[in-house]
C-alpha positions, -999 to 999 in steps of 0.1 A, spaced: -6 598 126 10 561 121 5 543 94 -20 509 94 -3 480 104 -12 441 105 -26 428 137 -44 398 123 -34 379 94 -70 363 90 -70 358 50 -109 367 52 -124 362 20 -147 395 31 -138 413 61 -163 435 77 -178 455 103 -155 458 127 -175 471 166 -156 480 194 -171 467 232 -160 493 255 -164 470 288 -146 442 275 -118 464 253 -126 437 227 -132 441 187 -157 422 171 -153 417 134 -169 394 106 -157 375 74 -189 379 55 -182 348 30 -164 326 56 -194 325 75 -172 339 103 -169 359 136 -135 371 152 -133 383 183 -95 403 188 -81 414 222 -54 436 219 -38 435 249 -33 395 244 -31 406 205 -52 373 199 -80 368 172 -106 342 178 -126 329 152 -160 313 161 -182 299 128 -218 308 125 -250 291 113 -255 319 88 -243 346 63 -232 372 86 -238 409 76 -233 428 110 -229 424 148 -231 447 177 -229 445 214 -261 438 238 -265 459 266 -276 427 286 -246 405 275 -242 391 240 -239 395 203 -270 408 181 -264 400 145 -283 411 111 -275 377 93 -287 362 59 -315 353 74 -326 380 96 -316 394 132 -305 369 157 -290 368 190 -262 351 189 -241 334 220 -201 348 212 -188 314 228 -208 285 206 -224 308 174 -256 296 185 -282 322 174 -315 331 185 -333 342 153 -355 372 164 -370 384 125 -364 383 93 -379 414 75 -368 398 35 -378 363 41 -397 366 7 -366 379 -10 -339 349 -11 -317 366 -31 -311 394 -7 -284 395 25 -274 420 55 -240 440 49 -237 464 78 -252 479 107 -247 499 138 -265 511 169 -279 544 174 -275 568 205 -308 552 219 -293 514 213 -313 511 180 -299 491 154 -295 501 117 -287 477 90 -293 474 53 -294 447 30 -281 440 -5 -288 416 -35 -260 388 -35 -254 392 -72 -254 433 -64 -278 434 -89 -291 473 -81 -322 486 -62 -337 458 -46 -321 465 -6 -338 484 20 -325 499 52 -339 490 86 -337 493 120 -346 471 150 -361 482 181 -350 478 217 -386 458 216 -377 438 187 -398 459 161 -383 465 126 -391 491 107 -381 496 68 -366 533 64 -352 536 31 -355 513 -4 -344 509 -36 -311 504 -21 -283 489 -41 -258 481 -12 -260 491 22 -234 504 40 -213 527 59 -233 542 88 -225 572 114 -245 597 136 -232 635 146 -225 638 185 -250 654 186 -278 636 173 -291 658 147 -274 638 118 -270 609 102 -248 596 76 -252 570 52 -237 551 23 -251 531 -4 -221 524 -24 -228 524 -62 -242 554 -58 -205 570 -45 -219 591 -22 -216 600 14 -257 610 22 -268 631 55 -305 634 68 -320 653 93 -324 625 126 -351 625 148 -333 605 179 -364 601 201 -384 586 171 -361 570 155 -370 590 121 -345 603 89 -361 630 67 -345 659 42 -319 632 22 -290 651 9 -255 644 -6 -225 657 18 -201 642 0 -194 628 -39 -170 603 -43 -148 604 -72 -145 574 -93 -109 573 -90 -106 572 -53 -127 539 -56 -159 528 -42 -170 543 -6 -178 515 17 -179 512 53 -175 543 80 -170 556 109 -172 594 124 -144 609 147 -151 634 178 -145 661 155 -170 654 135 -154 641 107 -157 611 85 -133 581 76 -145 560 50 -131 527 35 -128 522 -1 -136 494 -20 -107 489 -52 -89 519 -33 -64 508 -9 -70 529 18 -93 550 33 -106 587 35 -118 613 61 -136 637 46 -153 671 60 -194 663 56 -200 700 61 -181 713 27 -174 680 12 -139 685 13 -111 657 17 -94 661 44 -66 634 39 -58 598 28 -42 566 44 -30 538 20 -35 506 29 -16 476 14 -47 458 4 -70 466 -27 -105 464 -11 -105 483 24 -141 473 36 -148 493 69 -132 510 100 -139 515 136 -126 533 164 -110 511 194 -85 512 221 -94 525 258 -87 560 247 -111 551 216 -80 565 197 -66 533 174 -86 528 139 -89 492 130 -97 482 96 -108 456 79 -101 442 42 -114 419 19 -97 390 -3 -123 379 -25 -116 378 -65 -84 386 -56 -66 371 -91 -26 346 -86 -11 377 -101 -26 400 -77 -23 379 -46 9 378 -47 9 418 -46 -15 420 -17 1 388 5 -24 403 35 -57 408 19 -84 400 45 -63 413 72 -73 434 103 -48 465 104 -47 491 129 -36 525 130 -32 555 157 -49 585 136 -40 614 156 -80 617 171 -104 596 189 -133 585 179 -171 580 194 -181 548 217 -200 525 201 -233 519 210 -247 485 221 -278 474 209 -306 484 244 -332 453 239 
């Protein structure tokens, strides 16, 4: 294992959701607040940043070519060379106060994303996903903030995080349907590792998570809860992680800089950076999104 190290020096007031496109060996990752896509290619070790027309929450790959985003404002299609987007629904347009936070695609090219109240005021998000035929369905509510998403290899699981709650929950997954059922906590987070936030699964199974006021990130064992080790990062609010590289065996992750105090800035001098690390396994391809 290496330790992370800073590939982009972005300053992103809320880096996030960092998706790996196998056929282009890019990474796709957002800054939430700066209303802000990047697109980094390692082998050039180049960011590009291209500004959207919305609150960004999460983006993934289309199988036909281009981005699908869950923004402020609902899904969208979204062109990765002008930002334009394609708005497809918006399943909270009678909740202003709510936004997107993360989202990924299933096995079967689904996507998942939840949403959160702005001023995280508790219970008032919902977890969807969207359709390769554009349908959305709401699968879970009362949700305080959606996050951290991951499916077993093989199918039968998936894992989910709403944060306050500091817990890592499985359910049983129906992949042909589409369906969760039998909600259960894998793993508790203790208070003094920080807050669990975004997440991503590795081939064996096993689950990193970033954590939010806990510079660094976790994998932990979802099938006896154990921690399995730790990676500091040097930035307070580690947001998400994702599996890249041709070999799928580099772990990018993303930070955040918002509320970051003078005093503590000058402590944390790459807050909203993109770091990368080589973690000793690979990881899972990521899905694009099939409609």
């Amino acid at each position: 294992m290496t330790k992370p190290e800073l590939v982009v020096d972005a300053h992103a007031a809320l880096g996030e959701g960092p998706w790996w496109d196998c056929r282009a060996s890019l990474l796709y990752w957002l800054d939430i607040r700066g209303e802000r896509l990047h697109i980094f290619d390692p082998d050039k070790c180049a960011d590009r940043e291209l500004d959207l027309e919305s609150v960004p929450g999460a983006v993934v790959g289309r199988s036909q070519g281009g981005l699908l985003m869950a923004m402020k404002d609902g899904f969208a299609f979204v062109d990765p060379i002008t930002g334009a987007a394609s708005p497809i629904c918006d399943p909270e347009a009678d909740i202003p106060g709510n936004r997107f936070n993360d989202g990924k695609c299933d096995s079967r090219g689904r996507l998942w994303a939840g949403t959160m109240d702005e001023a995280e005021k508790e219970g008032v998000g919902s977890l969807y996903s969207l359709d390769a035929d554009l349908s959305c369905r709401r699968l879970i509510s009362g949700v305080g903030i959606s996050n951290g998403l991951a499916w077993s290899a093989d199918d039968k699981t998936m894992y989910y995080i709403d944060t306050p709650t500091r817990r890592v929950d499985a359910f049983d997954f129906d992949v042909e349907e589409g369906r969760i059922s039998r909600r259960r906590t894998v793993i508790e987070v203790p208070r003094s590792v920080g807050y669990p936030d975004g997440m991503t699964i590795d081939e064996e199974g096993m689950l990193w998570v970033a954590l939010w006021e806990g510079w660094g990130l976790c994998r932990w064992d979802p099938r006896t809860g154990r921690l399995l080790e730790r990676v500091d990062v040097p930035v307070a609010k580690a947001t998400s992680c994702a599996f890249g590289g041709q070999a799928l065996d580099r772990l990018y992750i993303t930070t955040a800089s918002i509320g970051l105090r003078p005093n503590r800035s000058k402590s944390q001098p790459h807050a909203g950076g993109l770091f990368v690390m080589e973690p000793g396994v690979r990881g899972l391809p990521a899905v694009p999104f099939a409609g």
